[in-house]
C-alpha positions as CSV (number, residue, x, y, z in Angstrom):
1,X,94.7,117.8,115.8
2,X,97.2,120.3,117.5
3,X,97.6,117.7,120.8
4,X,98.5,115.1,118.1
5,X,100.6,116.8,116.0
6,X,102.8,117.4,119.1
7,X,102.7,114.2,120.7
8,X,104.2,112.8,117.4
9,X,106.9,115.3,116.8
10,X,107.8,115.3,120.8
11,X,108.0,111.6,120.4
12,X,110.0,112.0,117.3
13,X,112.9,114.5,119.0
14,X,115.9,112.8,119.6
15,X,119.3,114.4,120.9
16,X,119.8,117.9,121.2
17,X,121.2,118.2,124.4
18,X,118.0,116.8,126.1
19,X,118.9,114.6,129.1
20,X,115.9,112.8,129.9
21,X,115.5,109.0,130.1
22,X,113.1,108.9,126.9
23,X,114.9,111.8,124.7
24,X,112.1,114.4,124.8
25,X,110.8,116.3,127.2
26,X,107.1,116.9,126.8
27,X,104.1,118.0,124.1
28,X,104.2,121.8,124.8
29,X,107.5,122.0,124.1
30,X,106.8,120.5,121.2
31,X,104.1,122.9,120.8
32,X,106.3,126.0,121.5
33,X,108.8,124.6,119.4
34,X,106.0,124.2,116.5
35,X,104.8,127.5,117.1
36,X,107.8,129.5,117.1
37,X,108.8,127.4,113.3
38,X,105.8,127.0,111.6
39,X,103.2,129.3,113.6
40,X,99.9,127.9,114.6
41,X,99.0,125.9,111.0
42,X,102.0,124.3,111.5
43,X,100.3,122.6,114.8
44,X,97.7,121.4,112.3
45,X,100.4,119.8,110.0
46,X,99.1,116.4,109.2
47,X,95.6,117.0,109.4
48,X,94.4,115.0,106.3
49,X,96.7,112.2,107.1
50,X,95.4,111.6,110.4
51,X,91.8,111.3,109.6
52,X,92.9,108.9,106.5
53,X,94.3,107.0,109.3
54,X,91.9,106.8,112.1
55,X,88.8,106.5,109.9
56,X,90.4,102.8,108.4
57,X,92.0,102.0,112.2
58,X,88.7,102.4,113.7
59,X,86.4,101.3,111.3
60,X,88.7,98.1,111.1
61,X,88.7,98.1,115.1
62,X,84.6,98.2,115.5
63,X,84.4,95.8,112.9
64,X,86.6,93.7,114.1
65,X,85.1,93.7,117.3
66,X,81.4,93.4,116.6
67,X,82.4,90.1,114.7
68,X,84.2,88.7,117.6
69,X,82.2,89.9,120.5
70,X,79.3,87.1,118.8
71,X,75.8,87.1,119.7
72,X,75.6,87.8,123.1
73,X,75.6,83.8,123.9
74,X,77.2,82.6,126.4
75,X,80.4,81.3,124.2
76,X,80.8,84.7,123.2
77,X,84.5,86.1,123.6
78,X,84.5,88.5,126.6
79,X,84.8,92.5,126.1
80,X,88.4,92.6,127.2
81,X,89.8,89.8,125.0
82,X,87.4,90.7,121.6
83,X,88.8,94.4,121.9
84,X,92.5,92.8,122.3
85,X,92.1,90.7,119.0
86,X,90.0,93.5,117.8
87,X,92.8,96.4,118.4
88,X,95.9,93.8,117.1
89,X,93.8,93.4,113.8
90,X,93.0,97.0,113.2
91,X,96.7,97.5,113.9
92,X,98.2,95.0,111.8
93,X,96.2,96.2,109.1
94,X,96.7,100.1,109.1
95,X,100.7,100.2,110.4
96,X,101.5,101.7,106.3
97,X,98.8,104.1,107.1
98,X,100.3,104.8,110.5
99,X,103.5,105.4,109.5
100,X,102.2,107.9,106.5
101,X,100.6,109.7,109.1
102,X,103.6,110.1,111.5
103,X,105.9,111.0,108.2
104,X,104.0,113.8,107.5
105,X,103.3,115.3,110.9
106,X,106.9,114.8,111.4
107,X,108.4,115.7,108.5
108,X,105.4,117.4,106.5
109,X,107.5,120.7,105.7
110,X,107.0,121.0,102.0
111,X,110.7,122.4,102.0
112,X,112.3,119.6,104.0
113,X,109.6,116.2,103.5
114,X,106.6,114.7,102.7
115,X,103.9,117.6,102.2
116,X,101.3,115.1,102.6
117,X,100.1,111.4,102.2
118,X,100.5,111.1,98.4
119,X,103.7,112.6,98.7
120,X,104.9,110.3,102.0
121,X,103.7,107.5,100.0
122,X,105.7,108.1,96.9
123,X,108.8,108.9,98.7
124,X,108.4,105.6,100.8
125,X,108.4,104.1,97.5
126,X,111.0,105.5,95.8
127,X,113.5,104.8,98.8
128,X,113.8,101.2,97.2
129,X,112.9,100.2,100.7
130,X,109.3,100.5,101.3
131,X,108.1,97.2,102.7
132,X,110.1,97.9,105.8
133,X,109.4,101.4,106.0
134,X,105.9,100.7,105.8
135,X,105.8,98.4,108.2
136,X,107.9,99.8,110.9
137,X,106.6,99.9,114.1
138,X,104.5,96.9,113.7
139,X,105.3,94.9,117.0
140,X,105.2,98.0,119.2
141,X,101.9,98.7,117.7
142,X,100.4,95.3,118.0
143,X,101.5,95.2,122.0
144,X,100.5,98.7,123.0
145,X,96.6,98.0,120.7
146,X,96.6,94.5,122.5
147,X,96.7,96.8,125.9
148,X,94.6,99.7,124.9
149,X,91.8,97.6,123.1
150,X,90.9,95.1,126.0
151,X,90.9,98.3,128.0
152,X,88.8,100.5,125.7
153,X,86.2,97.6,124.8
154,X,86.1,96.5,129.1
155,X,84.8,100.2,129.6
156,X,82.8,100.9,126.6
157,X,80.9,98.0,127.7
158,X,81.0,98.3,131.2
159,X,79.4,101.5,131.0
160,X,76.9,100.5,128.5
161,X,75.8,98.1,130.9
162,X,75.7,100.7,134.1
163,X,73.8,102.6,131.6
164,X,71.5,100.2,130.3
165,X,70.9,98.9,134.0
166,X,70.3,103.0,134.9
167,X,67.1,102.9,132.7
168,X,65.4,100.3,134.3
């Protein structure tokens, strides 16, 4: 999507005179920046890569999660701590996908990089360094999905349960 696309490239901006703490400042610059370069498909660059990376992630993530979460006995892992595991395993899992994605968003100019995630994936290999390229990123990942999924799993089924408990 467009609001991905420029989250990833304003995250990927480095230098260039930019004085704030994190080295970029903001999506819509990025967005601007984008538009006045690649006009408006260029805010879709990426497209294919992200959905072959968030259909795995998640599908790994609910998966992962149904397993954990149990029966519903009273052993049963709590919501927070089965979408933690949940979240690091869906993350552990899909990092080489992840970092196809962000190559191509990034860099998926077919005059400058990797067009798209054939392309990322072959010149990952041919760098004759592609075990850590693929899985760079890996511990930030893990911490910031052990984070997000006790979060996201604490809500989903805290509100299934206000939900549930509306019906009655």
């Amino acid at each position: 999507t467009p609001f991905d696309v420029a989250e990833t490239k304003a995250m990927a901006v480095t230098g260039g005179g930019n004085n704030s703490l994190l080295g970029w400042d903001g999506s819509l610059n990025a967005v601007s920046a984008v538009l006045a370069s690649e006009g408006i498909t260029g805010l879709y660059r990426g497209y294919g890569a992200n959905v072959a990376y968030k259909l795995p992630a998640d599908a790994a993530k609910f998966l992962a999660y149904e397993a954990l979460k149990g029966t519903g006995s009273a052993s049963a892992l709590p919501p927070g701590v089965s979408g933690a595991l949940a979240t690091l395993v869906a993350n552990a899992v899909t990092t080489p996908l992840d970092v196809v994605r962000t190559r191509v968003m990034v860099e998926g100019d077919a005059r400058k990089g990797s067009s798209n995630v054939v392309a990322a994936f072959k010149d990952i290999f041919a760098s004759g360094d592609a075990t850590r390229q693929l899985w760079s990123g890996l511990n930030w990942r893990i911490a910031r999905g052990i984070i997000a999924g006790a979060i996201q799993f604490s809500v989903l089924e805290g509100t299934k349960s206000a939900v549930e408990g509306g019906r009655r």
